[in-house]
N, C-alpha and C positions, 0 to 999 in steps of 0.2 A: 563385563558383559558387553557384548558390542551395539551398538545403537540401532535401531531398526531404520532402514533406507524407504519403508514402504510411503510415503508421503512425497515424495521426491518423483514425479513424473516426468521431469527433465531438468536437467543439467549442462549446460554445455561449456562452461569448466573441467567439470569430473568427467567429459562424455558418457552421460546417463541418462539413459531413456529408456521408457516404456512403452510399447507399442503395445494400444487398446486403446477405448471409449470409457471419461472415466467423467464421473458426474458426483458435484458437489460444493465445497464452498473453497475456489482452486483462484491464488491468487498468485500471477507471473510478472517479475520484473521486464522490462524490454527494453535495454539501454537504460534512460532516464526517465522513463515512465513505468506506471504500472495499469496492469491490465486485471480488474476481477471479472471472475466470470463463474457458471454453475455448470460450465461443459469444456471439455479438450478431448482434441482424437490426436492421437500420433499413431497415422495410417501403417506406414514401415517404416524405413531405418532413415525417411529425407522427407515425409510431410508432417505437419502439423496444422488442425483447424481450431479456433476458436470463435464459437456462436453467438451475437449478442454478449460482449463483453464490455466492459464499461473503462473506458480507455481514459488516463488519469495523468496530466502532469503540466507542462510550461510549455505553449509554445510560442513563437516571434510573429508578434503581428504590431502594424505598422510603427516601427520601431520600440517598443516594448516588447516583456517578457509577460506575457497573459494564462493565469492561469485557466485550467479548464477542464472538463470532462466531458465526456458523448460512448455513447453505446455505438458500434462498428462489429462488423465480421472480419475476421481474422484467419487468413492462409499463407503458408509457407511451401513452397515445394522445395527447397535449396536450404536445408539447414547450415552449409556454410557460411549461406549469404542471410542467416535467419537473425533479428535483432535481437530474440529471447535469450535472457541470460539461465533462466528458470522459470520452472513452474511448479509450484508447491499444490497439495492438494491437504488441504488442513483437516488434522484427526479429528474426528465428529467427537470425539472428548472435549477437546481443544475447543471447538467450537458453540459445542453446549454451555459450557463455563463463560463465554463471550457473550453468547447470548443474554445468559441468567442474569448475569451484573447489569446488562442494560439501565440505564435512566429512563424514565418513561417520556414521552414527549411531552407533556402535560407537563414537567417539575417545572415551575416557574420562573426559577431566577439562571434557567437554559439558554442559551441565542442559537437558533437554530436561520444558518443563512436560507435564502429563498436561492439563491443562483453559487454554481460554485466561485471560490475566488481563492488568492493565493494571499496567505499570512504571512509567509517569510520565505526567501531567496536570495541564498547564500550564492552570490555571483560579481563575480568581479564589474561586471560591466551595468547588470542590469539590478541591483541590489532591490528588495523589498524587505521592508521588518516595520509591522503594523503590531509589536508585540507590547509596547508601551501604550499601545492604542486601548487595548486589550489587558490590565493589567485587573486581576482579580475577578476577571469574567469566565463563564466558563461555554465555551466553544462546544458545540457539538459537531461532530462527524469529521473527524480529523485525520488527515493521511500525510505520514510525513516518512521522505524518503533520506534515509542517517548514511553515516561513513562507512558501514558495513552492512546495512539491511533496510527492513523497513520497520517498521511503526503504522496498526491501522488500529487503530482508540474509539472508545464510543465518546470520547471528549476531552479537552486539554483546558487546563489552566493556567494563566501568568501570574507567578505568584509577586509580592512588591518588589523583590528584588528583580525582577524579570526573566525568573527562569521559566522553565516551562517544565509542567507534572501534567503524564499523561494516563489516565484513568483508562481500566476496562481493557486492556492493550493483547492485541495478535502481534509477536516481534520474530521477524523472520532474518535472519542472517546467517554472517559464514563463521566459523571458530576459526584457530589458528594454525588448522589442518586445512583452510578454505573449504571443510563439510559443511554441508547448510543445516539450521535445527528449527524448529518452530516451536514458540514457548509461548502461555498464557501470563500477565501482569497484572494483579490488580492495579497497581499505580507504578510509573517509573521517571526516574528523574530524569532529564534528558538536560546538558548543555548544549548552548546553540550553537555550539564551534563545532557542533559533528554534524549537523542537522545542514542537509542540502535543500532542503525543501520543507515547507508544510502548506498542503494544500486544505483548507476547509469544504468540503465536499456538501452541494445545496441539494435543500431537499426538495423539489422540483427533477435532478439530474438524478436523485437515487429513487421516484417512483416509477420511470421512464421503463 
């Protein structure tokens, strides 16, 4: 049976778009960032808005690689020249299930940062791994951008050996057809040799 494409609002791989106002829990890669947000228009077949979206990844300031987050408005007139590689809009199944699993904030042996900050960056130049740092701790609110997709967790673990199990998991990626799928995880095992990123996202930057 063939997979349903309805979650998929844009593509610009597959040249795949939907033109409409679509609202909900719609999360876009853009380059090496990612962008969530509760609204996208794709006006006709060359604009795209996004309102209030919570803009998420690494960037260079005075000579370091700083992780970060901030809420921004988002327009494109020139999908040529557009940075989004996609934008998914997650099945309200999918998302209900993310929800449910939640940890509450109250569990106490939780580290919930106050400010975002970057865990680990996998970079030739500017390398970051605070994973030993972190060894048997459990991390809340984790975004970690992998070798094929993403990864957004209600929380990550470093187990002794220093892998990383990531609880409560949205995993968004391509198959081997380059289709994109979006799938629910109670727990997944992640090696860090795929892992480009893990940003811990503070909670100050997610009441904004």
């Amino acid at each position: 049976m063939k997979q349903s494409m309805d979650f998929i609002l844009y593509d610009s791989l597959k040249n795949r778009k939907v033109i409409g106002e679509f609202t909900g829990s719609i999360i876009s890669k853009c380059q090496d960032k990612i962008i969530f947000s509760n609204n996208l228009n794709i006006f006709d077949s060359e604009r795209i808005a996004i309102f209030q979206g919570l803009f998420v990844g690494f960037e260079d300031r005075d000579k370091k690689k700083i992780a970060f987050s901030k809420t921004s408005n988002f327009s494109w007139s020139d999908l040529k020249a557009c940075p989004l590689e996609y934008s998914i809009l997650i099945p309200e199944n999918t998302m209900e299930r993310y929800d449910k699993e939640q940890f509450s904030d109250d569990f106490p042996f939780t580290i919930n940062l106050l400010h975002t900050a970057g865990l680990y960056l996998n970079d030739p130049e500017f390398q970051i791994n605070h994973l030993d740092f972190f060894k048997d701790e459990i991390l809340k609110n984790p975004v970690a951008l992998i070798a094929n997709g993403i990864i957004v967790a209600d929380r990550v673990v470093i187990d002794q050996n220093g892998d990383l199990v990531f609880y409560d998991c949205l995993i968004i990626g391509r198959d081997k057809n380059d289709e994109l799928n979006v799938s629910y995880e109670s727990f997944i095992n992640v090696d860090d040799e795929v892992v480009k990123y893990i940003i811990i996202l503070g909670v100050e930057e997610l009441k904004k």
